[in-house]
C-alpha positions in Angstrom: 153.2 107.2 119.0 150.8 104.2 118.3 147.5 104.6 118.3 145.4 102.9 120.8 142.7 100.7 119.8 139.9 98.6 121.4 137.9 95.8 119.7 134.2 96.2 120.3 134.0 99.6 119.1 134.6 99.1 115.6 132.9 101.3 112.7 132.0 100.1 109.1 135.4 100.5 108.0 137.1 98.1 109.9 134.3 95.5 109.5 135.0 95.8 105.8 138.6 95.9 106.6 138.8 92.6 108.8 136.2 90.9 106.4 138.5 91.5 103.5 141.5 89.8 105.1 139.3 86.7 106.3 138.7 86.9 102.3 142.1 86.5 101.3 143.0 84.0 103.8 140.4 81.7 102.7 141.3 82.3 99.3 144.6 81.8 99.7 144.2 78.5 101.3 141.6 77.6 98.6 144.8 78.2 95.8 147.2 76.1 97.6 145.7 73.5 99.5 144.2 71.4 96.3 146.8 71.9 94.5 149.0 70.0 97.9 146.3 66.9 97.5 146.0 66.3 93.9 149.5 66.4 93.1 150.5 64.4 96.0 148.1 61.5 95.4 149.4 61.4 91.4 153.0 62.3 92.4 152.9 64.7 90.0 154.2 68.2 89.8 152.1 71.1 88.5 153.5 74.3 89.6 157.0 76.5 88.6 160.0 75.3 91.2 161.4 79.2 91.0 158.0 80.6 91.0 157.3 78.9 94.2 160.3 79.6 96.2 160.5 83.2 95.6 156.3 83.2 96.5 157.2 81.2 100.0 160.5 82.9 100.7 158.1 86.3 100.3 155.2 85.2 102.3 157.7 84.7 105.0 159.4 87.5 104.9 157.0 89.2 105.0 155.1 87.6 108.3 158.3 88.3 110.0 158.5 91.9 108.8 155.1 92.3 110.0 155.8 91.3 113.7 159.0 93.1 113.5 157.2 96.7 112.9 155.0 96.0 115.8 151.7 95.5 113.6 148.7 97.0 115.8 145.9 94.2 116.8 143.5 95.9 113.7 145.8 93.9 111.2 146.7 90.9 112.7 144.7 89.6 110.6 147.3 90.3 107.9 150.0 88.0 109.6 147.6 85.2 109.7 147.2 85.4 106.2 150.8 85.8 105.5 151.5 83.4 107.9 149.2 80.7 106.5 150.2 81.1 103.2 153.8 81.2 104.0 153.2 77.5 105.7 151.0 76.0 103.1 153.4 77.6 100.0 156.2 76.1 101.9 154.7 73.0 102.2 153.9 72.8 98.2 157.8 74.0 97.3 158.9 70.9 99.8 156.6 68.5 97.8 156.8 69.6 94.6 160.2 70.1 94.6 161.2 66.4 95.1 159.1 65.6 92.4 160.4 65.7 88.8 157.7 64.0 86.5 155.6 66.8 84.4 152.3 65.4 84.2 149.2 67.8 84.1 146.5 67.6 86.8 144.5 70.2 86.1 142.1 71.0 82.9 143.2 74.1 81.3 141.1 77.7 82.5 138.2 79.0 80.3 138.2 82.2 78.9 135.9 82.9 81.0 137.6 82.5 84.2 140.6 84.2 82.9 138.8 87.5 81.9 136.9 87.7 85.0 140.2 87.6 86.8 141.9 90.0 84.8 138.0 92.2 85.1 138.6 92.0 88.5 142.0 92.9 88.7 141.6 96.1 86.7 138.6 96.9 88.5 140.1 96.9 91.8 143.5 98.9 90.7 141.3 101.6 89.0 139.4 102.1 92.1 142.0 102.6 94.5 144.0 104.7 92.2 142.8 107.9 94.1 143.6 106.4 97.7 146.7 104.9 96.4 148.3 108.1 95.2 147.0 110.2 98.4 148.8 107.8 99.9 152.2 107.6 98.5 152.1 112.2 98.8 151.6 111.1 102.6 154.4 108.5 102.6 157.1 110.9 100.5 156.1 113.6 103.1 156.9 111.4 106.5 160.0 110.2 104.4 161.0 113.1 103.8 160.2 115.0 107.1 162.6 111.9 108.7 165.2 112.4 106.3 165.4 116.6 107.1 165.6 115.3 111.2 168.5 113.2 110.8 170.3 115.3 108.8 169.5 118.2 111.0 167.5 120.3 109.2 164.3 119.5 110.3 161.5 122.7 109.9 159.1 123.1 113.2 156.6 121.4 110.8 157.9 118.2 110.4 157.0 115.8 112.1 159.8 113.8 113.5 159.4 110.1 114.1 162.5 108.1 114.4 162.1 104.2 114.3 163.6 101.6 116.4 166.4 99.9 115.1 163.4 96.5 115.2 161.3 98.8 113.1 163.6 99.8 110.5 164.8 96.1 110.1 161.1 94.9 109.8 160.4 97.9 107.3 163.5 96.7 105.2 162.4 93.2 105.4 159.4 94.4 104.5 160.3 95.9 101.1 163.2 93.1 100.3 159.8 90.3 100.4 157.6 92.9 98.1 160.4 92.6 95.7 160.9 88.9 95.9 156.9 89.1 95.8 156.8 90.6 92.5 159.9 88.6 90.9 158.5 85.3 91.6 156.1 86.8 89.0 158.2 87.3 85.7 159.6 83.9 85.2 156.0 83.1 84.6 154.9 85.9 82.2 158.0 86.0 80.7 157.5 82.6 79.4 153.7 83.4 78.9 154.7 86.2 76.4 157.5 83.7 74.4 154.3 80.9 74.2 152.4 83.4 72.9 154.9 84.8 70.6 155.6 80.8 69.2 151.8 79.4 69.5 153.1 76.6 72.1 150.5 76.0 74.6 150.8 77.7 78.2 148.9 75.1 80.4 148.5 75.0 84.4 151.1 72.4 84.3 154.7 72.1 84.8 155.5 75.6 83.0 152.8 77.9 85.1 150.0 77.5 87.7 147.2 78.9 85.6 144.4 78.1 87.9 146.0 79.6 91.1 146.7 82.3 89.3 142.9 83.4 88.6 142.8 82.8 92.6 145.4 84.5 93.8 143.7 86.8 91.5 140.9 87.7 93.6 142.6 87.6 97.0 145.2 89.9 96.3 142.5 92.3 94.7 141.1 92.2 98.6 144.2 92.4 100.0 145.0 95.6 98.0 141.0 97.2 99.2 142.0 96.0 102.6 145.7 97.6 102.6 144.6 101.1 101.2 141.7 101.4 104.0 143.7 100.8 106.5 146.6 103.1 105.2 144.0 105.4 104.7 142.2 105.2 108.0 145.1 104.6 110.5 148.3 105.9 108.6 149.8 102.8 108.4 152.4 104.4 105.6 155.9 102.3 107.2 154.2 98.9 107.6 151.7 99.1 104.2 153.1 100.7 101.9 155.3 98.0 100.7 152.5 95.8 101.0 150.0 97.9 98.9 152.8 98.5 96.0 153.8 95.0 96.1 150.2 94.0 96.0 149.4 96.0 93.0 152.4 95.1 91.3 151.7 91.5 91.6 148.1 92.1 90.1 149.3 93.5 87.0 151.9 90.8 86.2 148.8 88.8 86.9 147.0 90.5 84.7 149.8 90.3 81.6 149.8 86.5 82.4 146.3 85.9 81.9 145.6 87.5 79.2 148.8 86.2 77.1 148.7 82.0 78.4 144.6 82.1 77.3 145.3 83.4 73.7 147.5 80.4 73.4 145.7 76.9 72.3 145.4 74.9 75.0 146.8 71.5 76.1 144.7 68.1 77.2 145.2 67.7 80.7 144.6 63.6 80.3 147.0 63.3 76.9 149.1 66.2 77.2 148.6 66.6 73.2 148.2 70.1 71.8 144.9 70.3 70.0 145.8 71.4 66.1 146.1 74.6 64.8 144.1 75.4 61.4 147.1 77.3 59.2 146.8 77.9 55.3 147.9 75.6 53.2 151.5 75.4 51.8 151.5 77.1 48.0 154.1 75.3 45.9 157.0 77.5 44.7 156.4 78.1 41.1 
């Protein structure tokens, strides 16, 4: 049964909880929206084709899984944030994607920026840890208490909760966008790790949005705080779950991206020269 609630009556919790997701969806929009302007007026592109479908595909996947389950009023916050970014990421695949010139916009990150991300990042996934794995016991136990009912072995302490066929759908739409969440990350540290491993430069450019990286940065580390209080405070297990994993996963890949494309020597964003690299000199062969 769904719980009931009003708005007017709400505690510290879910202050924190709807001031989180007004967080991310201003983030969110602050990571796409300049990136939409600057690259439009130079007609320029800036940002991975693949990594950006797989991001916008997953953003909308996810909205619609979200009104599918039936999300209560106390996260509808969440499908204004998916549902923005899902509009605004579609709108920067459309753009970018019919244009083929690889000119850099942006100036490269500090080192700064990038370990205060990746601070952050670790910060946030460290102190959930103990609410995260409460949470996934709670999840394998109304999994597997739904499993025993259908096959009809259910103990008088289970308790049985069987989903609409809508619910079910959104919940598997739900998990497919996580996954497509978390893929659109690899290309991107994949090629991270390979510049890394070779010395060439790993720039916000063509090859990887650095800079909306360190933002997406911050607003999924408040989208995974605002996931695991609400799990945690209204047993949203079926419709956050998938969120919260995917939102951690994405963090880490994050994480792994950051740290690998700023130990890399950067790239001038105006003449798209590498600066040099100070080797030892060649011994002749005696």
């Amino acid at each position: 049964m769904e719980r009931a609630h009003t708005y007017g009556t709400e505690g510290p919790v879910e202050v924190v909880i709807s001031g989180l997701g007004w967080a991310s969806f201003a983030l969110a929009i602050y990571a796409a929206v300049p990136p939409i302007v600057s690259n439009w007026r130079s007609k320029s592109t800036s940002l991975n084709g693949a990594f950006l479908m797989l991001w916008s595909l997953a953003d909308a996947m996810l909205f619609i899984g979200a009104v599918l389950v039936n999300a209560p009023l106390t996260h509808r916050v969440i499908c204004l944030t998916l549902c923005t970014k899902s509009i605004i990421l579609f709108a920067q695949y459309v753009i970018y994607g019919r244009r083929r010139t690889a000119s850099h916009v942006y100036s490269p990150i500090s080192r700064k920026q990038a370990r205060s991300a990746i601070q952050l990042a670790a910060v946030t996934l460290v102190s959930t840890l103990p609410l995260t794995s409460g949470t996934l016991h709670r999840t394998a136990d109304v999994l597997s208490g739904s499993s025993r009912s259908l096959l009809g072995v259910a103990t008088p302490h289970d308790v049985v909760v069987i989903p609409s066929g809508r619910v079910m759908l959104g919940t598997v739409i739900l998990v497919i966008a996580c996954v497509l969440l978390i893929a659109s990350r690899i290309p991107n540290v994949m090629h991270a790790y390979s510049t890394k491993a070779s010395g060439i430069v790993v720039d916000d450019g063509a090859e990887g949005p650095v800079r909306m990286i360190v933002v997406t940065c911050f607003s999924n580390a408040a989208l995974v705080v605002q996931h695991t209080l609400m799990i945690e405070k209204h047993g949203l297990h079926r419709e956050l779950v998938p969120l919260l994993a995917s939102s951690c996963g994405v963090l880490l890949l994050d994480m792994l991206y950051l740290h690998w494309s700023r130990a890399t020597p950067k790239v001038s964003s105006r003449t798209n020269e590498l600066k040099p690299i100070i080797t030892a000199p060649d011994t002749p062969d005696v």
